[in-house]
C-alpha positions as YAML, in Angstrom:
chain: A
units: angstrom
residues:
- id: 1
  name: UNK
  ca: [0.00, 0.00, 0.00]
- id: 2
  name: UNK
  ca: [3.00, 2.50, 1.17]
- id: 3
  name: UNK
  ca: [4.16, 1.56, -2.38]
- id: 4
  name: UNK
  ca: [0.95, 2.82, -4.38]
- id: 5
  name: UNK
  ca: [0.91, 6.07, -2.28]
- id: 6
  name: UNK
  ca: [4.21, 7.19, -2.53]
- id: 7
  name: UNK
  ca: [3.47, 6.78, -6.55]
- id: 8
  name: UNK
  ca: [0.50, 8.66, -6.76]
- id: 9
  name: UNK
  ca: [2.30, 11.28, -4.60]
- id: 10
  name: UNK
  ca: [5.25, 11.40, -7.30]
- id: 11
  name: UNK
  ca: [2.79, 11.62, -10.18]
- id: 12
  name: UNK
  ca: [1.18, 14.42, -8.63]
- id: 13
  name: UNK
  ca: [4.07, 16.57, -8.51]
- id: 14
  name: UNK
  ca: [4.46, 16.56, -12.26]
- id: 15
  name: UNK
  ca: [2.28, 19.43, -13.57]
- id: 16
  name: UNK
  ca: [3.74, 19.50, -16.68]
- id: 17
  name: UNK
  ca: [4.25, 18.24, -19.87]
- id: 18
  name: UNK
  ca: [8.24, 17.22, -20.41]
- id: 19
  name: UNK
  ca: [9.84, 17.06, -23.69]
- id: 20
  name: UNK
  ca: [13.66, 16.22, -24.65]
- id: 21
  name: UNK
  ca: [15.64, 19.53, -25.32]
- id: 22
  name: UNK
  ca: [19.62, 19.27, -25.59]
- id: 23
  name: UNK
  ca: [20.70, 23.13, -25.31]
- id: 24
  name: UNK
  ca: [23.56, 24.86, -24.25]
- id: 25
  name: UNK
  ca: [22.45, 26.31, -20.93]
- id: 26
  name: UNK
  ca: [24.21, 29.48, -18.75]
- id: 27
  name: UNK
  ca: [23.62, 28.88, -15.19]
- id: 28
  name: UNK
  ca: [24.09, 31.98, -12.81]
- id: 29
  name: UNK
  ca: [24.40, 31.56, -9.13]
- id: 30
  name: UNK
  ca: [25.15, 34.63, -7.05]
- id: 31
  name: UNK
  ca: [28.53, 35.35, -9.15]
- id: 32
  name: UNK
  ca: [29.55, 32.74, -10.44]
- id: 33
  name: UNK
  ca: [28.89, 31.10, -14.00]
- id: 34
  name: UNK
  ca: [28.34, 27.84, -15.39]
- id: 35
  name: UNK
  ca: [27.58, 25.83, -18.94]
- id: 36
  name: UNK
  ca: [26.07, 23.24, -18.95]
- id: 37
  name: UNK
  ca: [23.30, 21.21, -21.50]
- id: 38
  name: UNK
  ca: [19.88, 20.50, -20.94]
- id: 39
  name: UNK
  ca: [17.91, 17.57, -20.93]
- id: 40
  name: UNK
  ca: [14.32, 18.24, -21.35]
- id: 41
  name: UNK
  ca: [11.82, 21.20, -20.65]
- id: 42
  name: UNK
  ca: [8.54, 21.96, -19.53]
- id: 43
  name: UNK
  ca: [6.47, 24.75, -19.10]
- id: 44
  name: UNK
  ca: [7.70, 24.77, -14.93]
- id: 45
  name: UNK
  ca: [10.87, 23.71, -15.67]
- id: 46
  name: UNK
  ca: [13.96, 22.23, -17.08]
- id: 47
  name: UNK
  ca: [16.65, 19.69, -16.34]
- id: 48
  name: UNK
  ca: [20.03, 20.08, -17.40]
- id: 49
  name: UNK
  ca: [23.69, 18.97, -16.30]
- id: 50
  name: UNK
  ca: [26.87, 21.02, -15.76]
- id: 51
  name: UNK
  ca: [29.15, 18.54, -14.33]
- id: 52
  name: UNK
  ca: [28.89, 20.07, -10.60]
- id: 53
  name: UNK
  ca: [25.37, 19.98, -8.32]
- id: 54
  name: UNK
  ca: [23.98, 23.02, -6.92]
- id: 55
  name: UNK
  ca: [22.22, 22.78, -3.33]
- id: 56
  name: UNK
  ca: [18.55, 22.49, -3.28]
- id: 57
  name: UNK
  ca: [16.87, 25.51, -3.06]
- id: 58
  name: UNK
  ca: [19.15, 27.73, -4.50]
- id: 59
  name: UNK
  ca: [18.21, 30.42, -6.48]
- id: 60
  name: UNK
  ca: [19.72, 30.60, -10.30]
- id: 61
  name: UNK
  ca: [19.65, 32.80, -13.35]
- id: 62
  name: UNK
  ca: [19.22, 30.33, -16.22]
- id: 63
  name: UNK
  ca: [19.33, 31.56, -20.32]
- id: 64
  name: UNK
  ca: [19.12, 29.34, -23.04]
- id: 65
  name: UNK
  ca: [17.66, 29.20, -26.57]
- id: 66
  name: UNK
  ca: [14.95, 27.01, -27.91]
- id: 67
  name: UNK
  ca: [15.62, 25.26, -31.30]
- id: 68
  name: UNK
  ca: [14.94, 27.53, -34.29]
- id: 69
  name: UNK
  ca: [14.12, 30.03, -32.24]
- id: 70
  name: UNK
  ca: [16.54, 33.24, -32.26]
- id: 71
  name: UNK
  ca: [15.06, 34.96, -28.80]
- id: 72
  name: UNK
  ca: [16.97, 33.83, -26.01]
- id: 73
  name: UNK
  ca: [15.01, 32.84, -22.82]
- id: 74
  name: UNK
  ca: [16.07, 34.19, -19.45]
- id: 75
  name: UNK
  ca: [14.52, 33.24, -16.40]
- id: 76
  name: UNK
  ca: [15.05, 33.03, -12.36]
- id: 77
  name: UNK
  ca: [14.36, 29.34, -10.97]
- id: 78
  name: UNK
  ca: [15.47, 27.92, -7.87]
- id: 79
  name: UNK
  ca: [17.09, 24.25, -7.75]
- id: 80
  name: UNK
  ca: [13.98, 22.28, -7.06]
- id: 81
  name: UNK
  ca: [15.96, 18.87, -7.34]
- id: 82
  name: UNK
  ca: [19.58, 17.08, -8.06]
- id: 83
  name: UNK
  ca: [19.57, 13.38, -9.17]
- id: 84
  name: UNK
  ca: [22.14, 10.61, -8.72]
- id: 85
  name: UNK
  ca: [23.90, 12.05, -12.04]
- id: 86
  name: UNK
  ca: [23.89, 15.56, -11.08]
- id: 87
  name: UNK
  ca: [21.52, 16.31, -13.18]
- id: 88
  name: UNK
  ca: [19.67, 19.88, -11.74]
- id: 89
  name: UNK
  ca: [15.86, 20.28, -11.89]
- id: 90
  name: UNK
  ca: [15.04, 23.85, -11.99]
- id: 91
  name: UNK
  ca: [11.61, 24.84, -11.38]
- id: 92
  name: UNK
  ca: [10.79, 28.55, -13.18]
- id: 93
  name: UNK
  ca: [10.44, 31.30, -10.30]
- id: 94
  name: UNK
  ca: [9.98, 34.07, -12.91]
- id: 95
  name: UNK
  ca: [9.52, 34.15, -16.80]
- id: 96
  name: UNK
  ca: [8.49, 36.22, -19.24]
- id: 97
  name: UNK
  ca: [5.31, 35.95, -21.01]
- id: 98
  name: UNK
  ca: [6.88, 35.64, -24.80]
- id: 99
  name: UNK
  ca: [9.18, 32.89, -23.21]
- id: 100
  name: UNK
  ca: [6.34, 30.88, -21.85]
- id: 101
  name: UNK
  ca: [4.38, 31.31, -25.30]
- id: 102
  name: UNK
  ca: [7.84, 29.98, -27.01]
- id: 103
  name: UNK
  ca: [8.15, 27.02, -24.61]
- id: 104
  name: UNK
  ca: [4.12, 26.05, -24.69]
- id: 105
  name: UNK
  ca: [5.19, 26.00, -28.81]
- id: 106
  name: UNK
  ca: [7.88, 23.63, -28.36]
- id: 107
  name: UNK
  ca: [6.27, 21.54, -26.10]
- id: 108
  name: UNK
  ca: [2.87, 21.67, -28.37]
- id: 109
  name: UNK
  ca: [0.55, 22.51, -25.49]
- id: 110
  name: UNK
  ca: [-1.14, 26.07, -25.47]
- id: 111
  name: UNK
  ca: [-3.71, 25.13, -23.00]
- id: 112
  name: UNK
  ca: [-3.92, 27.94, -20.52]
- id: 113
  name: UNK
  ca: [-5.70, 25.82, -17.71]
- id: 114
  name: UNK
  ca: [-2.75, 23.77, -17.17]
- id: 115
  name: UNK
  ca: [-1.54, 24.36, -13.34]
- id: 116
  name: UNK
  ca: [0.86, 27.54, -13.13]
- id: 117
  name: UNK
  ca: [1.22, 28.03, -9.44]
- id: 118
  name: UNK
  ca: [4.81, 27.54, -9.19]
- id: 119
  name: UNK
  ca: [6.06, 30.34, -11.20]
- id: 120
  name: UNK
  ca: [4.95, 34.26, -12.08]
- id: 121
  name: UNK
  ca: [4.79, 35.15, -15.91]
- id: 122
  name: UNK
  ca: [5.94, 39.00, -16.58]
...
């Protein structure tokens, strides 16, 4: 039973759709910078690697561009998890409007009722 719970409670913290997105990635944390590559995106988030981990909870600058796209996306996000690999979940704190609309096209989902309590669109 403990088994079936603790699944549902995973599946509920997924809000979003992910995709698979390999870009270069500039990671800002208080003054220092890093590169690393993504692995895939969603409209809350994205997951990348940079050969180091970051603590939990820290806040980050991220940029990056979406294929065929030439606007480049900046956005605040704060380290929201670090896997086994070091690979960083960062969960959007702040993004612009035009950014969202780009990722929503990438990702093929424009539906506005999707849950967007975890980050503020400007």
């Amino acid at each position: 039973m403990f088994k079936a719970a603790r699944g549902t409670m995973f599946e509920n913290r997924r809000h979003f759709v992910r995709v698979p997105l390999q870009t270069a990635v500039t990671c800002r944390v208080e003054d220092q910078t890093f590169q690393g590559t993504s692995s895939n995106i969603s409209q809350g988030g994205i997951l990348f690697e940079m050969g180091r981990s970051l603590p939990v909870g820290a806040n980050v600058r991220l940029s990056f561009r979406l294929p065929g796209r030439d606007l480049r996306i900046d956005t605040n996000g704060v380290v929201a998890r670090v896997d086994d690999r070091q690979r960083i979940g960062v969960q959007f704190t702040r993004i612009g409007a035009r950014e969202l609309d780009l990722i929503r096209d990438l990702i093929g989902s424009d539906d506005a009722d999707t849950p967007q309590t975890s980050y503020k669109p400007t």
